[in-house]
VOBA-1610 file (N, C-alpha, C; in pm, whole numbers, padded with zeros to 5 digits, always signed):
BEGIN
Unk-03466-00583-00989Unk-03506-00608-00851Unk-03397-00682-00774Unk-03297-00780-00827Unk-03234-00836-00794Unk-03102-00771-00765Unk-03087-00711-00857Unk-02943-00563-00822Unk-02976-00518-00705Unk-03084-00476-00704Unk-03173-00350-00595Unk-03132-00397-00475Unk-03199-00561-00460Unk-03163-00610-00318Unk-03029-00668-00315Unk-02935-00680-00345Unk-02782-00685-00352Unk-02750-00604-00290Unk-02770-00491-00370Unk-02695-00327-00279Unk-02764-00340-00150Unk-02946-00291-00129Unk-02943-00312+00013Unk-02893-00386+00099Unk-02855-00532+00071Unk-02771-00584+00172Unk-02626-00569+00195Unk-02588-00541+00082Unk-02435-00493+00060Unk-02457-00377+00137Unk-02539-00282+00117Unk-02488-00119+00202Unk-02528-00207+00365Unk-02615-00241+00377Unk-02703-00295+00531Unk-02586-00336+00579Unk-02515-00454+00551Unk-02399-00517+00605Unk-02270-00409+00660Unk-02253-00298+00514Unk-02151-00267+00557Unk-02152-00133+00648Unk-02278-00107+00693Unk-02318-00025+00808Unk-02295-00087+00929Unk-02350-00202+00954Unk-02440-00268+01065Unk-02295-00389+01106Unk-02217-00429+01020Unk-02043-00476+01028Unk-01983-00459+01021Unk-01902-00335+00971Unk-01800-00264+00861Unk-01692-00331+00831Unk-01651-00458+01000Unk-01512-00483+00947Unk-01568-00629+00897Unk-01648-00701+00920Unk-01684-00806+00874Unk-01736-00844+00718Unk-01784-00687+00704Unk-01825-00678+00508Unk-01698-00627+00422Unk-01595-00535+00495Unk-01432-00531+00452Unk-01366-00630+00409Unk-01370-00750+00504Unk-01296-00843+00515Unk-01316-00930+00418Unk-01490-00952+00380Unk-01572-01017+00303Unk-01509-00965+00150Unk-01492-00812+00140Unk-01468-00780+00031Unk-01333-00776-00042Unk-01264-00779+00077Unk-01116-00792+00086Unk-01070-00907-00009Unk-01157-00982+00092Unk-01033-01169+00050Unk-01095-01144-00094Unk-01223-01161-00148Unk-01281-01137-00268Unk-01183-01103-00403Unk-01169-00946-00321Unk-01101-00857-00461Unk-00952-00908-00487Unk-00913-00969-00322Unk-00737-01061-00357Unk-00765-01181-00447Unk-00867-01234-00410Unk-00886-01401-00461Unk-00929-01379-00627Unk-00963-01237-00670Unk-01044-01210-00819Unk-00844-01224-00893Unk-00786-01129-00784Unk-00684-01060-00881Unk-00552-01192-00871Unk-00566-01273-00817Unk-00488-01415-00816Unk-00548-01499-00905Unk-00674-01508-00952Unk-00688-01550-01050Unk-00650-01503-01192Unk-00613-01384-01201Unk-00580-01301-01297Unk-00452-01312-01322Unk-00359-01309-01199Unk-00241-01354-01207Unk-00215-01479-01294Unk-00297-01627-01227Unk-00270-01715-01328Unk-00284-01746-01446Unk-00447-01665-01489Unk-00471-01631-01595Unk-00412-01588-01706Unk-00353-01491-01660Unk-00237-01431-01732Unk-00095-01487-01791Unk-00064-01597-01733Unk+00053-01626-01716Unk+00130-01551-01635Unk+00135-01512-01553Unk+00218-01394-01448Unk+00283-01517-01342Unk+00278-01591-01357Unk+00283-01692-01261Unk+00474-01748-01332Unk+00425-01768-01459Unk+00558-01821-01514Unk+00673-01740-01515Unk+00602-01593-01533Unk+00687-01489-01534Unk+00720-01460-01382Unk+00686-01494-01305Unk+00731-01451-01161Unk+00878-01580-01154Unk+00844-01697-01201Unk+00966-01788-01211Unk+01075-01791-01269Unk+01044-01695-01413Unk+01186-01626-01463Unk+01229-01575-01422Unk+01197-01456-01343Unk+01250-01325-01282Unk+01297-01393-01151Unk+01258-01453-01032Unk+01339-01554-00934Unk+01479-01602-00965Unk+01419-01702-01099Unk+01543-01776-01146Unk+01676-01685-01195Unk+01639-01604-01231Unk+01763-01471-01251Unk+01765-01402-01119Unk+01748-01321-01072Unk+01790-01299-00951Unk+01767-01296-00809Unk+01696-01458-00820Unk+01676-01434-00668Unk+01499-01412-00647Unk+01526-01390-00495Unk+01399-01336-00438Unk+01372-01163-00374Unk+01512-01134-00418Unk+01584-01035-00311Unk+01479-00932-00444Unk+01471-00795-00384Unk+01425-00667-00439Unk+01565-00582-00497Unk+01551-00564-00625Unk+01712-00505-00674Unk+01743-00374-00657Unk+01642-00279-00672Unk+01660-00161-00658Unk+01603-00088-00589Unk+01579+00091-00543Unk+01454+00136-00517Unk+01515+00148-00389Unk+01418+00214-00282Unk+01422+00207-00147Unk+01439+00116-00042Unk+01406+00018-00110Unk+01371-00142-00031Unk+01456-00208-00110Unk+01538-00216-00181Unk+01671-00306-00230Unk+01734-00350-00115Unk+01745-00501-00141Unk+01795-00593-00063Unk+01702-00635+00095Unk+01558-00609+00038Unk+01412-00689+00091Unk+01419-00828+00037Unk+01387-00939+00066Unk+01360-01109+00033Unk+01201-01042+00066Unk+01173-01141-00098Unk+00988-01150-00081Unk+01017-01273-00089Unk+00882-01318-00003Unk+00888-01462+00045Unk+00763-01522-00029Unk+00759-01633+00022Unk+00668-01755-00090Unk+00538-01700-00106Unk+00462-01643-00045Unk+00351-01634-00058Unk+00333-01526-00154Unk+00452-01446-00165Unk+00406-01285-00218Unk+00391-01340-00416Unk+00449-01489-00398Unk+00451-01529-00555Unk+00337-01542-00609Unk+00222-01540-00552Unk+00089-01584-00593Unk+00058-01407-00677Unk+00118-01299-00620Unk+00108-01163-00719Unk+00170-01150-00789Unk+00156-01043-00921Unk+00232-01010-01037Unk+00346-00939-00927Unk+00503-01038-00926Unk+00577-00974-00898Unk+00691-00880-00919Unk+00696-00845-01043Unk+00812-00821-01163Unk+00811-00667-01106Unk+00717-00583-01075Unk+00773-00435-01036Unk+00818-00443-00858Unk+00760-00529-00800Unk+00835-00518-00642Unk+00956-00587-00636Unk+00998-00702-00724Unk+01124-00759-00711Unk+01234-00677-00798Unk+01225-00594-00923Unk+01296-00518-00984Unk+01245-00382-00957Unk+01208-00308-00810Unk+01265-00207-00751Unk+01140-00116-00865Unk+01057-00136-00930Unk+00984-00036-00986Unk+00855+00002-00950Unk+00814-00044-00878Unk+00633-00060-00815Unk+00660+00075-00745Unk+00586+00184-00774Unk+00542+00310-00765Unk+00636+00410-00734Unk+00756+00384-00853Unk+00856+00460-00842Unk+00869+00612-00801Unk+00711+00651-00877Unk+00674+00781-00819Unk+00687+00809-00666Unk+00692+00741-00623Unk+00704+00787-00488Unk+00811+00732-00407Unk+00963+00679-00478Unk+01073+00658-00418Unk+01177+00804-00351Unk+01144+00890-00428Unk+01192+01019-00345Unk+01148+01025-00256Unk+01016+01047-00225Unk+00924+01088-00076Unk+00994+00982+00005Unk+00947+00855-00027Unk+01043+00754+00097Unk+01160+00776+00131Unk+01239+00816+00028Unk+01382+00820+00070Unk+01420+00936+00206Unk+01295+01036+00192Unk+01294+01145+00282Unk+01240+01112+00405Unk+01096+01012+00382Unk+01019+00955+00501Unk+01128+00884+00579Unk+01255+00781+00527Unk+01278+00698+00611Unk+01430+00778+00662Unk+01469+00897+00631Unk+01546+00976+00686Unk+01498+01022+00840Unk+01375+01007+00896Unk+01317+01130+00994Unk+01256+01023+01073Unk+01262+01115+01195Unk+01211+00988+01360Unk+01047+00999+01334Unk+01009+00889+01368Unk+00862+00914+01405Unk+00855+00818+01469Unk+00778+00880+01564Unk+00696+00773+01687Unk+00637+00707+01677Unk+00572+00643+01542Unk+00536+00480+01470Unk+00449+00493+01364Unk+00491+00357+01289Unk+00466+00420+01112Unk+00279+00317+01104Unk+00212+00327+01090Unk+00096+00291+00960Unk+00049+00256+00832Unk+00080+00148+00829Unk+00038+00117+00665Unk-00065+00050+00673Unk-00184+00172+00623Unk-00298+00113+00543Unk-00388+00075+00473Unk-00392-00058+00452Unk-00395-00103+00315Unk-00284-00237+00276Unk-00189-00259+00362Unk-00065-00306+00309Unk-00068-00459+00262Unk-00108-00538+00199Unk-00101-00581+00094Unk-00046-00707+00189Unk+00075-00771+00086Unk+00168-00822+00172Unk+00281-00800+00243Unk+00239-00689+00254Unk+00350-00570+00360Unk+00487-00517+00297Unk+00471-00507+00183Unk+00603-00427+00084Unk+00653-00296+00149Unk+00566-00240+00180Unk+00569-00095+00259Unk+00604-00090+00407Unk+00534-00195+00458Unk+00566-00165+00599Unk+00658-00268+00645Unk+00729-00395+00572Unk+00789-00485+00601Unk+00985-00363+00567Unk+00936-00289+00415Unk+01045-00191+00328Unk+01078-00111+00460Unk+00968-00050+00482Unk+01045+00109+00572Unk+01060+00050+00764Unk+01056-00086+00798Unk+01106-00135+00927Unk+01248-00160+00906Unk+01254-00230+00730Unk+01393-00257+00745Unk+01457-00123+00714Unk+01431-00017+00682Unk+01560+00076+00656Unk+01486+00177+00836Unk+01402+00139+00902Unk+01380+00203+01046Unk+01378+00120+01104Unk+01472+00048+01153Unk+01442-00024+01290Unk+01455-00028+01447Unk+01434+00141+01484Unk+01363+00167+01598Unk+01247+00166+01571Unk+01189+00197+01469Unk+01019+00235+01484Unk+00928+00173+01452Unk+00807+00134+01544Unk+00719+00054+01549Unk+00631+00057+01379Unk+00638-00013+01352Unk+00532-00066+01236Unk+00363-00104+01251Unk+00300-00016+01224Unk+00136-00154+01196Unk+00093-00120+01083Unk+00100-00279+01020Unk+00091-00316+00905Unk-00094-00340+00923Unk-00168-00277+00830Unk-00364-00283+00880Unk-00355-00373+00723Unk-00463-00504+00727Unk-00511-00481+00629Unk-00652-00617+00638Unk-00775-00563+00604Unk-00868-00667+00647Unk-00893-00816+00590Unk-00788-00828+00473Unk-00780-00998+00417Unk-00670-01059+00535Unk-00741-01147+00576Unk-00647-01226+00661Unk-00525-01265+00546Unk-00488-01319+00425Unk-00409-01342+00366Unk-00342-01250+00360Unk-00347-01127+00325Unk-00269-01036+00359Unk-00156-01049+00449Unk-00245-01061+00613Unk-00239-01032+00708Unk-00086-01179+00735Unk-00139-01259+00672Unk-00026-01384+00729Unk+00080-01331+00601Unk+00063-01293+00478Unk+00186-01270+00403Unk+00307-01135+00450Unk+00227-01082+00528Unk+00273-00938+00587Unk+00362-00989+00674Unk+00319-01144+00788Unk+00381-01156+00888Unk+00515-01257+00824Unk+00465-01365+00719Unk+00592-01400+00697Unk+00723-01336+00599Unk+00656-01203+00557Unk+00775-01088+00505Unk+00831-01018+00643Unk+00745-01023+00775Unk+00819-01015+00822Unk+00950-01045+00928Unk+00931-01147+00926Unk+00972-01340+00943Unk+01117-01335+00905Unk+01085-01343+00751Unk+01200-01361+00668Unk+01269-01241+00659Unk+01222-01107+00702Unk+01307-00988+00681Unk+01372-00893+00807Unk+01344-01034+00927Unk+01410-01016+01019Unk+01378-00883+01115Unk+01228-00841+01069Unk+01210-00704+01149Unk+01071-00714+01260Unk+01081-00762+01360Unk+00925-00795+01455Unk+00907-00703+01529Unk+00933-00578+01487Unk+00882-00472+01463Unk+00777-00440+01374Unk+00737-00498+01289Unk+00676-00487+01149Unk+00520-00563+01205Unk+00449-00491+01249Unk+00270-00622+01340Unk+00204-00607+01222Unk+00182-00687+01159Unk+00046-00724+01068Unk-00111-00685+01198Unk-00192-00613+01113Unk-00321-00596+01202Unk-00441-00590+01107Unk-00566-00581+01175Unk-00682-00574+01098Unk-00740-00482+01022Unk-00914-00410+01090Unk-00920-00281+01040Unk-00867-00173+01123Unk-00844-00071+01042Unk-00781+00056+01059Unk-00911+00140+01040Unk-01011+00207+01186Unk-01108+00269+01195Unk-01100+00428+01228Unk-01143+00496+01225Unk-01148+00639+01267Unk-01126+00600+01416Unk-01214+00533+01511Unk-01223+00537+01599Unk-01076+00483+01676Unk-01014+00359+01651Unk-00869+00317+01635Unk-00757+00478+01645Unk-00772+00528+01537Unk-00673+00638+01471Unk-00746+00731+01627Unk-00815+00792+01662Unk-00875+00835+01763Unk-00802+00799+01895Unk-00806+00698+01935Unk-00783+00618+02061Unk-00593+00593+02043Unk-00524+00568+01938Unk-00379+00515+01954Unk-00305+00559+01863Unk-00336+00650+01780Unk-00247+00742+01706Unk-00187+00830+01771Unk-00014+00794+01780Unk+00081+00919+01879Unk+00113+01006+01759Unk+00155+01144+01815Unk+00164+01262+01745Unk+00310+01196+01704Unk+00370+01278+01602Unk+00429+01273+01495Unk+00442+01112+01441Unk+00317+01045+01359Unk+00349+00940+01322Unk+00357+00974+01161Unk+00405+00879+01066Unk+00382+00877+00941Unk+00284+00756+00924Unk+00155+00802+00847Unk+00113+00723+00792Unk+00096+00678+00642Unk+00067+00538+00585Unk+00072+00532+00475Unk-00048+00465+00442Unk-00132+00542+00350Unk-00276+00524+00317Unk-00299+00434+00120Unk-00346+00365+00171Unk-00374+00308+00044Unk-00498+00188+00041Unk-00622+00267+00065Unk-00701+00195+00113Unk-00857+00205+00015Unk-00814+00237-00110Unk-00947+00186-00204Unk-01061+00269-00173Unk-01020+00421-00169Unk-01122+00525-00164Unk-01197+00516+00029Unk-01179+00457+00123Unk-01182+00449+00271Unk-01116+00558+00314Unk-00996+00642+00234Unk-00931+00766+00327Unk-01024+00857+00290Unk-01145+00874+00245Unk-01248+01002+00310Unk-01283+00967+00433Unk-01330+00867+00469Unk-01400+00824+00577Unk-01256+00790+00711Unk-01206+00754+00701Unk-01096+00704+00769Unk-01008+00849+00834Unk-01013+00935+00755Unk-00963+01071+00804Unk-01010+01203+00806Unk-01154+01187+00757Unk-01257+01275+00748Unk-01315+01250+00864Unk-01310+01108+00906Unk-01419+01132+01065Unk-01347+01119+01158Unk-01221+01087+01201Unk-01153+01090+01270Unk-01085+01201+01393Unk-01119+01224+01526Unk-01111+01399+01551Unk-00974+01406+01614Unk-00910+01257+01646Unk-00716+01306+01713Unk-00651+01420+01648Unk-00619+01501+01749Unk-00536+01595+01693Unk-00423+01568+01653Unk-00376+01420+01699Unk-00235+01381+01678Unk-00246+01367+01513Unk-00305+01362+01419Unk-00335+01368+01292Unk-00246+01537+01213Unk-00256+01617+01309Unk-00227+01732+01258Unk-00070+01740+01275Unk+00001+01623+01356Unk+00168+01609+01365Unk+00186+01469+01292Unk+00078+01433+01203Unk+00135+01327+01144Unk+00193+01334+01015Unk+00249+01314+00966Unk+00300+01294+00794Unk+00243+01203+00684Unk+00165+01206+00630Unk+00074+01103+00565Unk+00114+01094+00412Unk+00102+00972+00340Unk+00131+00963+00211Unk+00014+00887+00197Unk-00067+00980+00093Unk-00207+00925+00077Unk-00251+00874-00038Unk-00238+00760-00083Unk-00299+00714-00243Unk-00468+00726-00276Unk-00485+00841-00345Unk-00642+00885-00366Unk-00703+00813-00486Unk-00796+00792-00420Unk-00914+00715-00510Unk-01046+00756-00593Unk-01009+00886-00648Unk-01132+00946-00686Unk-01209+00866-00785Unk-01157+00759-00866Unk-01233+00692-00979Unk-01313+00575-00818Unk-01305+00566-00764Unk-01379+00471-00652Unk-01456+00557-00594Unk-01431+00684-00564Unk-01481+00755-00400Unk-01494+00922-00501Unk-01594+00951-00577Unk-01589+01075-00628Unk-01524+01183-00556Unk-01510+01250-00540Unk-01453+01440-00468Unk-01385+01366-00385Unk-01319+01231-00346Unk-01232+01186-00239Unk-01112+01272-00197Unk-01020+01277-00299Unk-00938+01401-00317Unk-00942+01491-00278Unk-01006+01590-00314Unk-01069+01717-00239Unk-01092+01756-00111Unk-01174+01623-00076Unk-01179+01617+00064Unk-01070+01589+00159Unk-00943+01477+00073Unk-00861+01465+00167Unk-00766+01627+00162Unk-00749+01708+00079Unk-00706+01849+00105Unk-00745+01900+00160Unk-00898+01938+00161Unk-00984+02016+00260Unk-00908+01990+00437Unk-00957+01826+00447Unk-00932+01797+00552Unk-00802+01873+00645Unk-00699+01855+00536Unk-00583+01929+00600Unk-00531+02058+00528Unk-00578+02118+00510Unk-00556+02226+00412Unk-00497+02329+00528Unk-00585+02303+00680Unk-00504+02430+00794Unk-00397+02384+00819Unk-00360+02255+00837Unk-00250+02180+00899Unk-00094+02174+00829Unk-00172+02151+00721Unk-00087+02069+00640Unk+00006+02108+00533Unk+00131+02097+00426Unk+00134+02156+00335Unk+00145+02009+00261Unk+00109+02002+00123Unk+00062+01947+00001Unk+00147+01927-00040Unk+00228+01815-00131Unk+00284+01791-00277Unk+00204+01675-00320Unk+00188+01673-00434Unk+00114+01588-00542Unk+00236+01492-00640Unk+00171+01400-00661Unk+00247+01297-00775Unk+00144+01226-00885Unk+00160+01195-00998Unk+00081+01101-01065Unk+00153+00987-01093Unk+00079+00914-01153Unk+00195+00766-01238Unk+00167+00829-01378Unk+00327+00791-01405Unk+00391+00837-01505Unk+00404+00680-01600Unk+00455+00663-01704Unk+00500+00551-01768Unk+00669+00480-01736Unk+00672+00368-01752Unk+00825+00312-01707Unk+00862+00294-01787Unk+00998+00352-01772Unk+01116+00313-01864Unk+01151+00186-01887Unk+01163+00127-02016Unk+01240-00020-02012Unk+01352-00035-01961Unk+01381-00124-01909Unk+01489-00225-01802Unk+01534-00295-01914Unk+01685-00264-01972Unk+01765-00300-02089Unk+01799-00466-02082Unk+01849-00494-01958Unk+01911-00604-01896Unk+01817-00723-01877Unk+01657-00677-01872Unk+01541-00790-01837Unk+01543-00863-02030Unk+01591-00769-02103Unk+01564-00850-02275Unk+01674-00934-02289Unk+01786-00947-02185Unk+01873-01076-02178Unk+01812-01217-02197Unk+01685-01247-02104Unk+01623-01356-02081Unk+01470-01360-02075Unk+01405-01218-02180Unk+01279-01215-02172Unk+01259-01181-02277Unk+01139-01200-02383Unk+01056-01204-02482Unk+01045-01025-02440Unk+01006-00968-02548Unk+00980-00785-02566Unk+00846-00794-02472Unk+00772-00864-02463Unk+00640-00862-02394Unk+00680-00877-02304Unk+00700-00974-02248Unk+00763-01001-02123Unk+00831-00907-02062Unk+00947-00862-02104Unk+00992-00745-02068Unk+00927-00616-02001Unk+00826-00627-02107Unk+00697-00515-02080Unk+00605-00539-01961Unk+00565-00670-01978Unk+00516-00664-01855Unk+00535-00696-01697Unk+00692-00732-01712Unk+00731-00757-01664Unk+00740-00591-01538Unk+00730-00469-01594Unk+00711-00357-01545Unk+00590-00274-01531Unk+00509-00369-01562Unk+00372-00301-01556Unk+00295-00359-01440Unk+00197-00219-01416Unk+00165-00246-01233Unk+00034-00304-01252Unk-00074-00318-01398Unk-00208-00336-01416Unk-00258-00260-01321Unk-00297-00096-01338Unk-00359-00019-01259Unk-00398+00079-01361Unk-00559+00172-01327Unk-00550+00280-01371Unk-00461+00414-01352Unk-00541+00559-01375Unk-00454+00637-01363Unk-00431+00621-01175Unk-00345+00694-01123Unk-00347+00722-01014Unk-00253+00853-00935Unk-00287+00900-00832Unk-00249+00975-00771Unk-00186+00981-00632Unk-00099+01023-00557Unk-00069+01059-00442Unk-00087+01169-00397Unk-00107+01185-00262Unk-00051+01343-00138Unk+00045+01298-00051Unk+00159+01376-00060Unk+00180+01358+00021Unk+00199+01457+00161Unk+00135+01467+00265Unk+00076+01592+00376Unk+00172+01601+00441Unk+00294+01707+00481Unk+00345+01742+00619Unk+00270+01854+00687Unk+00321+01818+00804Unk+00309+01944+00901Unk+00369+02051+00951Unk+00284+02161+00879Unk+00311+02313+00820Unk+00424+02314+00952Unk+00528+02368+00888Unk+00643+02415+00994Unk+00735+02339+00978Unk+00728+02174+00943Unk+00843+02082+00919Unk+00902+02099+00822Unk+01030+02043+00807Unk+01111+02027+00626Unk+00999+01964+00553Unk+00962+01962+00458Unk+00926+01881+00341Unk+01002+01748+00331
//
């Protein structure tokens, strides 16, 4: 009985508030996985990896990014050594080749993504969405320290939003915990059909999510797919790290996962 009425207020809320039960759930799932961090010891290991090189990002697309103080409270060992979702360092390398009339990241964390692709675009407008206010201030002082105010930290990212101020050819970047059914399934801008989207799908959260985000653009759009693969060891991290360490020092603590990434039928890939 007590489950029962949980969910009803949990679903009630997040009908009747959406961005106020987001936000609720937001800081939550950051504040669960910072405890995990310390838990872990990830904390000590974020101080080895500093103390050797820095704060700076070594490799990858975003080499020679400074993550700043706050981003230390996360497991930082794959965003500071250039490996955090390597799968998809080709696609960027192509995304941040090409003009678009302003980029979207949402979901963005402490703005790795949208703080990364201002600094290698800096004509093009940035909004960084994400509903934990912590987020929202770590986003702004990555982008502070990375010299790009271009880069706006913002809230929720609604259908209705994407509707009203999405310009045609934008790239967006989706990573929003099974929300891209709803977020681009109800959404009717046509400017969606000149956008370029890199979509992280959530089907273990959001069943047939996937599906639907193809459906959605299946007239528009053409498709490539990615999974996560396993990482190679980093030879140079067993200088000053334990074999574990090493190890986890590259590990993202995630299940399986997937990308799309959508252009619009007629463009290069």
């Amino acid at each position: 009985m007590i489950g029962t009425l949980k969910r009803w207020v949990r679903d009630g809320m997040g009908a009747i508030a959406p961005e106020t039960f987001t936000a609720l759930q937001s800081a939550r799932a950051r504040g669960h996985s910072h405890r995990l961090v310390r838990e872990w010891g990830l904390l000590d290991l974020n101080r080895k990896l500093i103390d050797r090189y820095g704060p700076t990002v070594q490799a990858g697309p975003f080499a020679g990014m400074t993550l700043t103080p706050m981003t230390r409270r996360e497991h930082l060992g794959p965003f500071l050594l250039g490996t955090y979702e390597a799968e998809l360092h080709t696609w960027l390398e192509r995304i941040a080749a090409r003009p678009f009339s302003h980029i979207l990241d949402v979901g963005a964390k402490f703005g790795y993504y949208a703080v990364g692709l201002a600094r290698r675009m800096p004509a093009t407008p940035v909004i960084a969405f994400d509903t934990d206010w912590w987020a929202r201030a770590a986003t702004e002082e990555m982008a502070l320290a990375n010299r790009v105010p271009h880069a706006v930290p913002s809230g929720y990212c609604s259908p209705r939003w994407l509707d009203r101020h999405l310009l045609p050819n934008a790239f967006v970047f989706s990573d929003c915990e099974g929300y891209e059914g709803e977020l681009f399934g109800r959404s009717k801008t046509t400017a969606l059909s000149t956008a370029t989207l890199l979509i992280e799908i959530h089907d273990e959260l959001v069943s047939g999510v996937g599906a639907r985000i193809r459906a959605r653009f299946a007239e528009t759009h053409s498709v490539e797919a990615a999974v996560a693969v396993p990482r190679e060891p980093i030879s140079a991290l067993s200088e000053f790290l334990s074999t574990d360490e090493a190890a986890t020092a590259i590990r993202e603590y995630r299940g399986p996962q997937e990308w799309l990434l959508l252009t619009p039928r007629g463009e290069q890939p």
